[in-house]
PyMOL commands that place a pseudoatom at each C-alpha (Angstrom):
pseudoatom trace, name=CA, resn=UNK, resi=1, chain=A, elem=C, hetatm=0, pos=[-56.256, 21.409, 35.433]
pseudoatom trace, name=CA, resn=UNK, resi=2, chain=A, elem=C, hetatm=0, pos=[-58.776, 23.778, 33.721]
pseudoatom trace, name=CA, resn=UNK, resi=3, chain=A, elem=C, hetatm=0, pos=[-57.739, 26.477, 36.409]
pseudoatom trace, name=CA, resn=UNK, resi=4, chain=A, elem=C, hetatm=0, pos=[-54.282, 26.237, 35.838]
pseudoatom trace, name=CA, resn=UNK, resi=5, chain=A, elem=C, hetatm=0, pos=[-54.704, 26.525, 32.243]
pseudoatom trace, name=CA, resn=UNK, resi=6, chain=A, elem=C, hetatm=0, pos=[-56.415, 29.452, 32.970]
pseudoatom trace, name=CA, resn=UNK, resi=7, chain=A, elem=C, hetatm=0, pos=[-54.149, 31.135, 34.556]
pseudoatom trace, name=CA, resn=UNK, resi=8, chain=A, elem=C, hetatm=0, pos=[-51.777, 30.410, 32.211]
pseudoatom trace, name=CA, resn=UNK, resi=9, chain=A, elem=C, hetatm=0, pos=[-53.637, 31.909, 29.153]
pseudoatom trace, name=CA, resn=UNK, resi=10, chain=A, elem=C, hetatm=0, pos=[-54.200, 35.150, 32.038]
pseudoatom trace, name=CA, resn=UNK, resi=11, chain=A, elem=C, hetatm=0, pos=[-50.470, 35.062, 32.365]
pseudoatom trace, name=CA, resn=UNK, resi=12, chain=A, elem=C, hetatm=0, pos=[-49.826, 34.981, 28.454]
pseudoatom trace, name=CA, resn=UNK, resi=13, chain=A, elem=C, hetatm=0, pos=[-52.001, 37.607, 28.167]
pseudoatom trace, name=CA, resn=UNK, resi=14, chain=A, elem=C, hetatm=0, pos=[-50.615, 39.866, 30.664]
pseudoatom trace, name=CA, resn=UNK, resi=15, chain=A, elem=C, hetatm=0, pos=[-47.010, 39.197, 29.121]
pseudoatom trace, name=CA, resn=UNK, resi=16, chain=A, elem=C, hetatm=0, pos=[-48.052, 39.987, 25.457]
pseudoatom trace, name=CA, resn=UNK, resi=17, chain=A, elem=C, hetatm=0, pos=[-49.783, 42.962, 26.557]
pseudoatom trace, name=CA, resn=UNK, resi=18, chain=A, elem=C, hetatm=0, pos=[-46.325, 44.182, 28.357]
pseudoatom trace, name=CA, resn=UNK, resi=19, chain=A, elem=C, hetatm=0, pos=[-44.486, 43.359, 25.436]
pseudoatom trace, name=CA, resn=UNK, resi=20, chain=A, elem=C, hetatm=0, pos=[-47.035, 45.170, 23.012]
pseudoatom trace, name=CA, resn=UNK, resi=21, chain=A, elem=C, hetatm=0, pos=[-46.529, 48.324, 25.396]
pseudoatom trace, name=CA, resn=UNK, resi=22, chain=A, elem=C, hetatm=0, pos=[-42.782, 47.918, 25.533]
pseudoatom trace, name=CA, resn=UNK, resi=23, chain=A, elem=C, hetatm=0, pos=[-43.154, 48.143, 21.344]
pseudoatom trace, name=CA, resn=UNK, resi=24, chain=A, elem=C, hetatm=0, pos=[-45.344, 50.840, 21.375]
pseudoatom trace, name=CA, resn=UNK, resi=25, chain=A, elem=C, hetatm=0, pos=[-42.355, 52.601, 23.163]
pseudoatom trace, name=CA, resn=UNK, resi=26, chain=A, elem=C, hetatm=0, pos=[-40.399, 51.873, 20.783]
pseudoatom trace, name=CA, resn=UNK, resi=27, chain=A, elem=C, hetatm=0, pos=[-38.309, 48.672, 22.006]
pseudoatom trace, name=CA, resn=UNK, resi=28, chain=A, elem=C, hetatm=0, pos=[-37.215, 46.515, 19.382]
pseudoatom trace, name=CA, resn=UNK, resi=29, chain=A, elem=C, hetatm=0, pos=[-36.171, 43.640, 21.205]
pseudoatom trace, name=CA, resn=UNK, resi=30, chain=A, elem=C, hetatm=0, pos=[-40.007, 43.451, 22.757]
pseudoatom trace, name=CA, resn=UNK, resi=31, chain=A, elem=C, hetatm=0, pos=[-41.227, 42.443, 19.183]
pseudoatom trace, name=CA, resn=UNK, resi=32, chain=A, elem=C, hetatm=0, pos=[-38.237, 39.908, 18.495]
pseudoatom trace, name=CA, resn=UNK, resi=33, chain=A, elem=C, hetatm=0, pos=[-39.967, 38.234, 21.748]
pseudoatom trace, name=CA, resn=UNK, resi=34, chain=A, elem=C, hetatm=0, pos=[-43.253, 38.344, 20.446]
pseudoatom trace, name=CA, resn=UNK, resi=35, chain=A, elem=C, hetatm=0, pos=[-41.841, 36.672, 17.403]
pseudoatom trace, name=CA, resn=UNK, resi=36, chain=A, elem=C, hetatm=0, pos=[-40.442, 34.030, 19.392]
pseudoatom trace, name=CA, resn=UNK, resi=37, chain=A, elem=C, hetatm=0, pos=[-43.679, 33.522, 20.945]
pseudoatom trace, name=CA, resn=UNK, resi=38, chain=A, elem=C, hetatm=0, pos=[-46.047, 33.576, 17.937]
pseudoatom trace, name=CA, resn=UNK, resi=39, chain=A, elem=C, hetatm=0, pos=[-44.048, 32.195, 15.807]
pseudoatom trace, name=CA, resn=UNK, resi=40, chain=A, elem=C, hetatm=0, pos=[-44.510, 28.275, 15.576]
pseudoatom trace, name=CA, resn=UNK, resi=41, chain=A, elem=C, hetatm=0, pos=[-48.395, 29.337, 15.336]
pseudoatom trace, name=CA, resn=UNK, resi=42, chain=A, elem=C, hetatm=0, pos=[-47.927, 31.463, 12.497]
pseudoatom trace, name=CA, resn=UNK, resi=43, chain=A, elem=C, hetatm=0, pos=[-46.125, 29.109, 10.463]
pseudoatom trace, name=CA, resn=UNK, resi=44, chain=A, elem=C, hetatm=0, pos=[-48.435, 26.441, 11.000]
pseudoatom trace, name=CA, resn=UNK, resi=45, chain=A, elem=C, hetatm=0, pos=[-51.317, 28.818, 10.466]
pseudoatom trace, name=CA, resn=UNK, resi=46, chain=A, elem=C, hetatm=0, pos=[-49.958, 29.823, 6.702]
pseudoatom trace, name=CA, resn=UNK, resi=47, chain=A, elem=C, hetatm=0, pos=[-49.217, 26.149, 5.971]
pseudoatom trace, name=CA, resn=UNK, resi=48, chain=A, elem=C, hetatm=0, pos=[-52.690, 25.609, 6.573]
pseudoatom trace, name=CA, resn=UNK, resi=49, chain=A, elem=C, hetatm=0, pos=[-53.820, 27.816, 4.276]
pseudoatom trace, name=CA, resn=UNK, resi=50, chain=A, elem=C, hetatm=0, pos=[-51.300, 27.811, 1.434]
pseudoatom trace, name=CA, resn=UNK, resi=51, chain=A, elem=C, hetatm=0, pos=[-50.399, 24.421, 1.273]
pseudoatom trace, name=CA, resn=UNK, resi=52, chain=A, elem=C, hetatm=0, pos=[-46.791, 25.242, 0.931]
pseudoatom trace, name=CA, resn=UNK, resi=53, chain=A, elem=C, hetatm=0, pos=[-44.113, 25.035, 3.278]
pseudoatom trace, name=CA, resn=UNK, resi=54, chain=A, elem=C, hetatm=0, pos=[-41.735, 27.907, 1.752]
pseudoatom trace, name=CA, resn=UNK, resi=55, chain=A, elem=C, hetatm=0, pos=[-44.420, 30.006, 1.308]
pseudoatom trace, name=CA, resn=UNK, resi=56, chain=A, elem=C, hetatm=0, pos=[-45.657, 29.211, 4.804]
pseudoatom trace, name=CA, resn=UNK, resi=57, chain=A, elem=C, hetatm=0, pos=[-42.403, 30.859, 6.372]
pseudoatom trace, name=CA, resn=UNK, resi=58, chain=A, elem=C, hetatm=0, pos=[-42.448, 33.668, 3.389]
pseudoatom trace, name=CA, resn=UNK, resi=59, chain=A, elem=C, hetatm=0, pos=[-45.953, 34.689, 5.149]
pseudoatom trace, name=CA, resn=UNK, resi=60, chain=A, elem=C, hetatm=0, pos=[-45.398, 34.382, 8.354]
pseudoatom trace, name=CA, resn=UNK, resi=61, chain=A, elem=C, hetatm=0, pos=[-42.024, 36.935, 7.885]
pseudoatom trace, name=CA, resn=UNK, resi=62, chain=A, elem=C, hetatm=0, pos=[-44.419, 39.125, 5.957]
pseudoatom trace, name=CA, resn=UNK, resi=63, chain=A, elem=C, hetatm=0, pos=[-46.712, 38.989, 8.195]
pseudoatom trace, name=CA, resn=UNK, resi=64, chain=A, elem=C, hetatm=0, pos=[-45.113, 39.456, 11.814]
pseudoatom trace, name=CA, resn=UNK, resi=65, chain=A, elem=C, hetatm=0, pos=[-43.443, 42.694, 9.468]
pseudoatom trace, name=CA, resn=UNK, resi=66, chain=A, elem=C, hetatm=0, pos=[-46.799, 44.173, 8.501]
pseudoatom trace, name=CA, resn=UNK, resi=67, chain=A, elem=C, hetatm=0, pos=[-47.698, 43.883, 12.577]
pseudoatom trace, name=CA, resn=UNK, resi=68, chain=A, elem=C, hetatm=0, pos=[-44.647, 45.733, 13.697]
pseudoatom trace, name=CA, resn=UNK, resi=69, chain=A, elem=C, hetatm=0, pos=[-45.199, 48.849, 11.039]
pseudoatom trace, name=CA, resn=UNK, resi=70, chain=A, elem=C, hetatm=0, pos=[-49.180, 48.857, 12.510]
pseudoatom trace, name=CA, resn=UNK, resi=71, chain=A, elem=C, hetatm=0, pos=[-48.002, 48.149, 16.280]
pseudoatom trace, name=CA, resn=UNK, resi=72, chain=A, elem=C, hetatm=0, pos=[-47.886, 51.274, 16.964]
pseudoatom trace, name=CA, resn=UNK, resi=73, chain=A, elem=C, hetatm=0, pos=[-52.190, 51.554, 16.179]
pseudoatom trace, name=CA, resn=UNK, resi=74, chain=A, elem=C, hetatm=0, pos=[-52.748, 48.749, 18.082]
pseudoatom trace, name=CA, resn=UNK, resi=75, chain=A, elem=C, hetatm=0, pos=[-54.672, 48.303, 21.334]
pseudoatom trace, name=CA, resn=UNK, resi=76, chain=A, elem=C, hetatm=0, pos=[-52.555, 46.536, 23.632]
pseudoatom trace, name=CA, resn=UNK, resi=77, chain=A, elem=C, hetatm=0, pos=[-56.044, 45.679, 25.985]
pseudoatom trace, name=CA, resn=UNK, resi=78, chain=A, elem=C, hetatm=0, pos=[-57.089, 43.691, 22.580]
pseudoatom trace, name=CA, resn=UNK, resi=79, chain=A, elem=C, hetatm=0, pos=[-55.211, 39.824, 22.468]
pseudoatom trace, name=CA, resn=UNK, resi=80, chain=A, elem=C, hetatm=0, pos=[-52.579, 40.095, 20.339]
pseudoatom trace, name=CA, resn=UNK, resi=81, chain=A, elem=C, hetatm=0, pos=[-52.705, 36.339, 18.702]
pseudoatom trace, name=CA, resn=UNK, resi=82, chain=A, elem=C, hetatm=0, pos=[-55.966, 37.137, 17.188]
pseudoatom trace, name=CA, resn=UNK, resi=83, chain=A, elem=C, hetatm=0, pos=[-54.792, 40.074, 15.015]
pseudoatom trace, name=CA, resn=UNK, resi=84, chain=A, elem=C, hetatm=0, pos=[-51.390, 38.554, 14.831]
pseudoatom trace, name=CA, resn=UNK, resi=85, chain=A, elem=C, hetatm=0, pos=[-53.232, 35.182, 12.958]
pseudoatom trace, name=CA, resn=UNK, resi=86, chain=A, elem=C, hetatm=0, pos=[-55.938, 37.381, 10.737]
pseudoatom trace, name=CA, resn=UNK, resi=87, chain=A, elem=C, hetatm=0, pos=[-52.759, 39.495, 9.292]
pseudoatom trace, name=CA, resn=UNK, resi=88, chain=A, elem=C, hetatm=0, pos=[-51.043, 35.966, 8.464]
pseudoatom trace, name=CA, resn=UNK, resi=89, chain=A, elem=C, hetatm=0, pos=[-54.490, 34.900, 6.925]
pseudoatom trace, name=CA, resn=UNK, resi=90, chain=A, elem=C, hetatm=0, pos=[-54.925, 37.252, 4.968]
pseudoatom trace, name=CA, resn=UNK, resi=91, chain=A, elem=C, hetatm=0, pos=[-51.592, 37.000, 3.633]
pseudoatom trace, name=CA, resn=UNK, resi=92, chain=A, elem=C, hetatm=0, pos=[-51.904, 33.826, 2.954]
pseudoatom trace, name=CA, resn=UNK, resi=93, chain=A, elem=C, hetatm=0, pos=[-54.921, 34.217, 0.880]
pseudoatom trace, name=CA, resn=UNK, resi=94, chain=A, elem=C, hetatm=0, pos=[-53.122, 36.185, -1.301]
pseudoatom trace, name=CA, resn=UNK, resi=95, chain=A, elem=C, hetatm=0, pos=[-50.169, 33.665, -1.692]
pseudoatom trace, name=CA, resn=UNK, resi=96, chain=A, elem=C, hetatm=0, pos=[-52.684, 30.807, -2.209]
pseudoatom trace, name=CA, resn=UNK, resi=97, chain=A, elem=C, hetatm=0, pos=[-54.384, 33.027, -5.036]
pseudoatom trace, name=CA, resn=UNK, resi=98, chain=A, elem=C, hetatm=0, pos=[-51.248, 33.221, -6.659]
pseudoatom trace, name=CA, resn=UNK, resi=99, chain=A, elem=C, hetatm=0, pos=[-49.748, 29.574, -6.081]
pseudoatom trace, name=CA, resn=UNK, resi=100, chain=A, elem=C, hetatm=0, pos=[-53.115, 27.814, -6.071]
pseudoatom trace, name=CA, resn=UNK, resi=101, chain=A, elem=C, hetatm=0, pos=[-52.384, 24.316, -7.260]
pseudoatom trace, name=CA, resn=UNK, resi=102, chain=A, elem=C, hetatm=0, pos=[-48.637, 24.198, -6.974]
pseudoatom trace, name=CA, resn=UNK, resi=103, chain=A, elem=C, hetatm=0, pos=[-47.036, 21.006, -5.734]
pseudoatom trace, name=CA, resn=UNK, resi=104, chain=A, elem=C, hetatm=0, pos=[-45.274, 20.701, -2.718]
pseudoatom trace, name=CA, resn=UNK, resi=105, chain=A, elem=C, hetatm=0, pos=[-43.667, 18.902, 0.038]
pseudoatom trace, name=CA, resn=UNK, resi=106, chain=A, elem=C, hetatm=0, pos=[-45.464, 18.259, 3.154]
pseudoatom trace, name=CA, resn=UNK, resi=107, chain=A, elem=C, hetatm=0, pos=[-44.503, 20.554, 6.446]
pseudoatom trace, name=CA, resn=UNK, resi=108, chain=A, elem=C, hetatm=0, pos=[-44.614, 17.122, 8.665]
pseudoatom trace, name=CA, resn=UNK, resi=109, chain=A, elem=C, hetatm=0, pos=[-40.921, 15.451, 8.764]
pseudoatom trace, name=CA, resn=UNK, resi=110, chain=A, elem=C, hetatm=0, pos=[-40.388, 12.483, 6.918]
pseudoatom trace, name=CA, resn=UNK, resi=111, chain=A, elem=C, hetatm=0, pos=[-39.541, 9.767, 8.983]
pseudoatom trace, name=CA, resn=UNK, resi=112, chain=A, elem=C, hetatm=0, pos=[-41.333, 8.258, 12.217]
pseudoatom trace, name=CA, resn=UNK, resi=113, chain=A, elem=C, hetatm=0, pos=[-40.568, 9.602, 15.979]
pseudoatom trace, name=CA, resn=UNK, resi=114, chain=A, elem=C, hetatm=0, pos=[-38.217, 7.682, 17.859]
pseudoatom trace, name=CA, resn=UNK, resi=115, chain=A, elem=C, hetatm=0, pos=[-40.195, 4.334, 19.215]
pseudoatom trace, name=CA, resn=UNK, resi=116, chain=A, elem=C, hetatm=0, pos=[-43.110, 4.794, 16.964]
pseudoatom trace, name=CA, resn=UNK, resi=117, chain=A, elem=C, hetatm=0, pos=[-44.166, 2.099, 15.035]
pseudoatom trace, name=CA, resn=UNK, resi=118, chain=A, elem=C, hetatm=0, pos=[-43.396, 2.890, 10.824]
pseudoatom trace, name=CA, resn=UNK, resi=119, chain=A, elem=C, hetatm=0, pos=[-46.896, 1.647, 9.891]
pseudoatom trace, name=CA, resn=UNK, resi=120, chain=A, elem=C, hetatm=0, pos=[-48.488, 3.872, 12.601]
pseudoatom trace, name=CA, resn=UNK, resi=121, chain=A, elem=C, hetatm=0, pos=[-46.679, 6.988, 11.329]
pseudoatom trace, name=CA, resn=UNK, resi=122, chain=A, elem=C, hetatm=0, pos=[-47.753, 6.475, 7.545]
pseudoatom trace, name=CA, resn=UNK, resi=123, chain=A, elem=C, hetatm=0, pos=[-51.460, 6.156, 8.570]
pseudoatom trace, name=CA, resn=UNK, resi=124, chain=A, elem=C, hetatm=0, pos=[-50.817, 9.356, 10.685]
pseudoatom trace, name=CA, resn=UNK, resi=125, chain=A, elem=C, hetatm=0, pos=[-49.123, 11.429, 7.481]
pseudoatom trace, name=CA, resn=UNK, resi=126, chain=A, elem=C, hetatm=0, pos=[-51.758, 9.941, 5.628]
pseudoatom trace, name=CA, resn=UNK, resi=127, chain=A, elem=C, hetatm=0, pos=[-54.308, 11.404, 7.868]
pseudoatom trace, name=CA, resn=UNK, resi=128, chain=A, elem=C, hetatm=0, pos=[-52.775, 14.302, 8.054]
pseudoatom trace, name=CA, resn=UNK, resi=129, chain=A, elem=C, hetatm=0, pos=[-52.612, 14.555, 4.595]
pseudoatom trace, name=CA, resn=UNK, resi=130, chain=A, elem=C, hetatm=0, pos=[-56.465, 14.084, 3.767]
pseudoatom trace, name=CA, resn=UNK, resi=131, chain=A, elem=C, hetatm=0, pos=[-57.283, 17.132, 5.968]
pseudoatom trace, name=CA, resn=UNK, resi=132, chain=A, elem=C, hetatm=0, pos=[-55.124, 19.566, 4.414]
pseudoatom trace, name=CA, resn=UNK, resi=133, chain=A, elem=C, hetatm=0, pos=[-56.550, 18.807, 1.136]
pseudoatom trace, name=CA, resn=UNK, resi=134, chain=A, elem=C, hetatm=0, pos=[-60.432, 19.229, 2.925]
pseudoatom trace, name=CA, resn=UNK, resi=135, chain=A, elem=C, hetatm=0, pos=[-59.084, 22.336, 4.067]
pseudoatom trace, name=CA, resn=UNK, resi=136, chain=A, elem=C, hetatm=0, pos=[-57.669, 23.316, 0.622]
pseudoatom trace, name=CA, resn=UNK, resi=137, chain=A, elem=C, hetatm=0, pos=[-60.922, 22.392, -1.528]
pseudoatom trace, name=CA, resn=UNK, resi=138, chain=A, elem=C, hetatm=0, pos=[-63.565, 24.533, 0.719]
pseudoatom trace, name=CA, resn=UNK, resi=139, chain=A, elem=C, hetatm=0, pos=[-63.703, 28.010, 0.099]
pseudoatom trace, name=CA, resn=UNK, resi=140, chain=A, elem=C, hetatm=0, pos=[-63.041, 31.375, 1.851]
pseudoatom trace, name=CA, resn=UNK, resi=141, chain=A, elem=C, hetatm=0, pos=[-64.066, 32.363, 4.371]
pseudoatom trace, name=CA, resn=UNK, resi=142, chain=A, elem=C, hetatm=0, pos=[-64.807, 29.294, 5.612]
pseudoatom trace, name=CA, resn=UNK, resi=143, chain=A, elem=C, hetatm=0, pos=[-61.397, 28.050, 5.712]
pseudoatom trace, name=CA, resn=UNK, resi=144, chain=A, elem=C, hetatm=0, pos=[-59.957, 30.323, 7.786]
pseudoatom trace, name=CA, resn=UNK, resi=145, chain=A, elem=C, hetatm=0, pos=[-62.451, 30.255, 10.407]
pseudoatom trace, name=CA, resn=UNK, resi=146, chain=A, elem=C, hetatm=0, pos=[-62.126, 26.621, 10.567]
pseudoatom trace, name=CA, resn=UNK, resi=147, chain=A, elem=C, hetatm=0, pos=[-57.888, 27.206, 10.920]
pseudoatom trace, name=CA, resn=UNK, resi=148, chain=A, elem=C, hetatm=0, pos=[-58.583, 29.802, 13.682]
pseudoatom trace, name=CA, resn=UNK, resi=149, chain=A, elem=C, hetatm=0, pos=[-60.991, 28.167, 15.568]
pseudoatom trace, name=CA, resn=UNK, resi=150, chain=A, elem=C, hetatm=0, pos=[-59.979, 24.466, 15.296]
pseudoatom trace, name=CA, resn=UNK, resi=151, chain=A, elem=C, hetatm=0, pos=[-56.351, 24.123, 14.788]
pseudoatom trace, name=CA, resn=UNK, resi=152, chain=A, elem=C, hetatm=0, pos=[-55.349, 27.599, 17.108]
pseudoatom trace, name=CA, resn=UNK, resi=153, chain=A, elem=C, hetatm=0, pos=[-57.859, 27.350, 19.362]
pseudoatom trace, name=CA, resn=UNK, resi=154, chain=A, elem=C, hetatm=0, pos=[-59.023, 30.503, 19.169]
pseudoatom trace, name=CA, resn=UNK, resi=155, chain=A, elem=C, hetatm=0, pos=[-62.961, 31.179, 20.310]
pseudoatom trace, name=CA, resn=UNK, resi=156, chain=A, elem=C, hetatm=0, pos=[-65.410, 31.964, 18.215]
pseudoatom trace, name=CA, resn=UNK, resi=157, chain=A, elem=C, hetatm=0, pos=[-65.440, 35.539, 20.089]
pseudoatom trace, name=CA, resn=UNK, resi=158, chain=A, elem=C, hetatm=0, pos=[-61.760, 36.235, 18.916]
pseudoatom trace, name=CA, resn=UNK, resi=159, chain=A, elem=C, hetatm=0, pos=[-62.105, 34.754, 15.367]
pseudoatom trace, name=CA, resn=UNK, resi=160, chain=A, elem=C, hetatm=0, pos=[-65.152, 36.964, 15.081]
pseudoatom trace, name=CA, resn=UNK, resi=161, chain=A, elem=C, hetatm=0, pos=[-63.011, 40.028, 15.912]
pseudoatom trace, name=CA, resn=UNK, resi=162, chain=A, elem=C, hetatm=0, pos=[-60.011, 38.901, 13.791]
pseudoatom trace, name=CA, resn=UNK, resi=163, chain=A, elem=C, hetatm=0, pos=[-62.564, 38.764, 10.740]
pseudoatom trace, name=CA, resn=UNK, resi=164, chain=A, elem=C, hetatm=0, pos=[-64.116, 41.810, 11.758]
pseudoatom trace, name=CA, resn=UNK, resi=165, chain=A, elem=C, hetatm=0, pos=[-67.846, 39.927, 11.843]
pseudoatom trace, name=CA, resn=UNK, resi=166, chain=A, elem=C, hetatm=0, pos=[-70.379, 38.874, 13.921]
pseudoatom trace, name=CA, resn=UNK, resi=167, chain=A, elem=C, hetatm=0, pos=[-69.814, 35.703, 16.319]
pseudoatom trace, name=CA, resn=UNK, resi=168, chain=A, elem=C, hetatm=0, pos=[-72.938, 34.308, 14.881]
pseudoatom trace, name=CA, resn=UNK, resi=169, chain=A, elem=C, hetatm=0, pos=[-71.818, 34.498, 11.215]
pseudoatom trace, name=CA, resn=UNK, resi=170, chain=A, elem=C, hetatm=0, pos=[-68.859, 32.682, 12.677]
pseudoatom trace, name=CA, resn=UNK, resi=171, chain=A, elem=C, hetatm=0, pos=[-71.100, 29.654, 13.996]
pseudoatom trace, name=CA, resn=UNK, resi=172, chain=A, elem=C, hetatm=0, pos=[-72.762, 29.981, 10.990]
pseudoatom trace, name=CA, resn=UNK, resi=173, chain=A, elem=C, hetatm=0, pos=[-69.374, 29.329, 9.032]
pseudoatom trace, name=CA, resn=UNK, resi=174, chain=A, elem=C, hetatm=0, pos=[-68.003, 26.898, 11.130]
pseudoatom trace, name=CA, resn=UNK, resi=175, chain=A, elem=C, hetatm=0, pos=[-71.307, 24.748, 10.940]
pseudoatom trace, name=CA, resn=UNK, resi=176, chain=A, elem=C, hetatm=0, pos=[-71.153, 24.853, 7.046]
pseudoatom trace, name=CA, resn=UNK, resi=177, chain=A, elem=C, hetatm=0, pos=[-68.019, 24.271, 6.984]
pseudoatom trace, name=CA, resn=UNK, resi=178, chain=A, elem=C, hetatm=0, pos=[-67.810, 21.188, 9.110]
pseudoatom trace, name=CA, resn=UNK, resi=179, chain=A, elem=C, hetatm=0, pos=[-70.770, 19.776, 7.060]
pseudoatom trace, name=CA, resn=UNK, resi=180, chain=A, elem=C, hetatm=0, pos=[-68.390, 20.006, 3.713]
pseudoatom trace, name=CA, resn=UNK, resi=181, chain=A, elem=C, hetatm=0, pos=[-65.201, 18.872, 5.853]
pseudoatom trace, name=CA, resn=UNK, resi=182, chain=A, elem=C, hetatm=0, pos=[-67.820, 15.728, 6.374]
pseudoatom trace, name=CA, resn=UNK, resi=183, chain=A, elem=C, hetatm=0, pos=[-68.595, 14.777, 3.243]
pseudoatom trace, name=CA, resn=UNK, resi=184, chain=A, elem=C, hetatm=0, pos=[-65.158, 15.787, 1.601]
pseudoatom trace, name=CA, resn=UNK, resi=185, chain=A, elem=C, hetatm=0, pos=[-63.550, 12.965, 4.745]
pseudoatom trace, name=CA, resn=UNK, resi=186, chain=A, elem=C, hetatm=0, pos=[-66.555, 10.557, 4.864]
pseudoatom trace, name=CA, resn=UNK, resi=187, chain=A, elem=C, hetatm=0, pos=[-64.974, 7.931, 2.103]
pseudoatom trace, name=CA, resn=UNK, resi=188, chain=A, elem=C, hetatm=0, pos=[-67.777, 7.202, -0.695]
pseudoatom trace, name=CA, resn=UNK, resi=189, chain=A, elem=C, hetatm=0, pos=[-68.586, 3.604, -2.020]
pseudoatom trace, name=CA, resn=UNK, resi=190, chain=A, elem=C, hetatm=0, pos=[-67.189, 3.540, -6.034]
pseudoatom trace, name=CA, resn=UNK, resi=191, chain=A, elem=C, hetatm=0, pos=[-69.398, 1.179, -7.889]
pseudoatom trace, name=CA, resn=UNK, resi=192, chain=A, elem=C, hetatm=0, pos=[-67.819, -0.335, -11.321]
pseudoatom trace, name=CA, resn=UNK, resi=193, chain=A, elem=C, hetatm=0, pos=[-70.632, 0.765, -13.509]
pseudoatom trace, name=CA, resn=UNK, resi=194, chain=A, elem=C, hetatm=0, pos=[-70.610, 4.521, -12.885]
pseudoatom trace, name=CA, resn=UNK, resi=195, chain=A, elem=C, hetatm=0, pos=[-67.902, 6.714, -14.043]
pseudoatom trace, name=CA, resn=UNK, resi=196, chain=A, elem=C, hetatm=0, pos=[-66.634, 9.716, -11.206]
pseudoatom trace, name=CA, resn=UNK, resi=197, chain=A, elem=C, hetatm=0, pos=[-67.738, 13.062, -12.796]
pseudoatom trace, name=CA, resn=UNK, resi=198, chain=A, elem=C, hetatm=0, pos=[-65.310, 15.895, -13.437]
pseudoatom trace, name=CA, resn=UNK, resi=199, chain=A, elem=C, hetatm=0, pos=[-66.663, 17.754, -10.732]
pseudoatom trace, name=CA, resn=UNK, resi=200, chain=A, elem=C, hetatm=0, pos=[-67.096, 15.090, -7.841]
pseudoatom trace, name=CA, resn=UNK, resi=201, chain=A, elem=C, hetatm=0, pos=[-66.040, 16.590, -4.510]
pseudoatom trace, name=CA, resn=UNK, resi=202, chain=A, elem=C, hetatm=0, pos=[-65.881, 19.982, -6.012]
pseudoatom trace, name=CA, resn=UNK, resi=203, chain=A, elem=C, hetatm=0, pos=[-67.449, 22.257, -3.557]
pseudoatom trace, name=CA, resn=UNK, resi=204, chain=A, elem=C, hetatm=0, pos=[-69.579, 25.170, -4.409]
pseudoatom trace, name=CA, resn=UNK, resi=205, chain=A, elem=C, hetatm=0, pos=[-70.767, 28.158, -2.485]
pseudoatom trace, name=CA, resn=UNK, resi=206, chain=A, elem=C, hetatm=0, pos=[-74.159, 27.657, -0.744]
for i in range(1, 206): cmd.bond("trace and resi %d" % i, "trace and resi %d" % (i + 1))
show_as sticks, trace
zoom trace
């Protein structure tokens, strides 16, 4: 299985890098195929980060746009997910500046797949749930090396080139931040005597 799957990714790669090329040249219907392909990812990679399903698609249009107008600078022997998902991050950090706090409705759909059980689908939404607020209450840059490594798979190698840093400052994020992911999902006994503080669960730069 792990050989297939590797030949798979080798086959992605060697159609993305034909499709950059075709671009590069100048064909427009190349990029409306790499949209096709990248798509789904980038939408779920600005949800991630913004919290906010409009604004989710809103980045991810902005985003494939700014790639097309620097396609042309691009190396096509560099993957092209990796800078595709660190021009939707950043983005996104700029929408969740702006928006940060806003209310909105969740990207998952609102009633169960067909056979599943309703109880089992409201624990899963609620699961779901919890980790998108982790992710929302740790900081940058931890939370978008924790979106590109964990949730797009990407290795530590291509996050690190994405975020223009070091692979070991990328270890070094992704080990802080699973520590506060940990204590932000662990659930904490409430006693009836003590008050919560204003600033329980806050989390602050190290």
């Amino acid at each position: 299985m792990a050989k297939g799957g590797a030949v798979g990714a080798s086959e992605g790669r060697v159609e993305e890098r034909a499709l950059v090329l075709a671009c590069q040249r100048g064909e427009v219907g190349a990029f409306a195929r790499l949209v096709r392909l990248h798509q789904d990812v980038a939408i779920r990679t600005a949800y991630l980060l913004t919290n906010d399903r409009e604004a989710a698609e809103d980045v991810a249009q902005t985003a494939f746009l700014n790639a097309f107008r620097a396609l042309a600078r691009f190396d096509p022997e560099r993957p092209f997910r990796p800078w595709l998902l660190a021009i939707v991050a950043n983005e996104a950090r700029m929408v969740w500046r702006s928006r940060r706090r806003r209310p909105t409705a969740p990207l998952d759909p609102f009633q169960a797949d067909d056979g599943e059980p309703p109880l089992d689908w409201a624990i899963r939404q609620d699961e779901r749930a919890r980790v998108r607020a982790a992710l929302l209450a740790i900081d940058e840059p931890f939370r978008t090396t924790v979106v590109l490594h964990y949730f797009n798979e990407l290795s530590v190698e291509e996050v690190a080139a994405a975020l223009g840093c070091r692979p070991g400052t990328v270890k070094s994020r992704l080990h802080k931040a699973r520590q506060r992911l940990r204590g932000l999902l662990t659930p904490r006994p409430r006693t009836t005597d003590t008050a919560m503080r204003p600033d329980e669960g806050q989390v602050v730069e190290s």
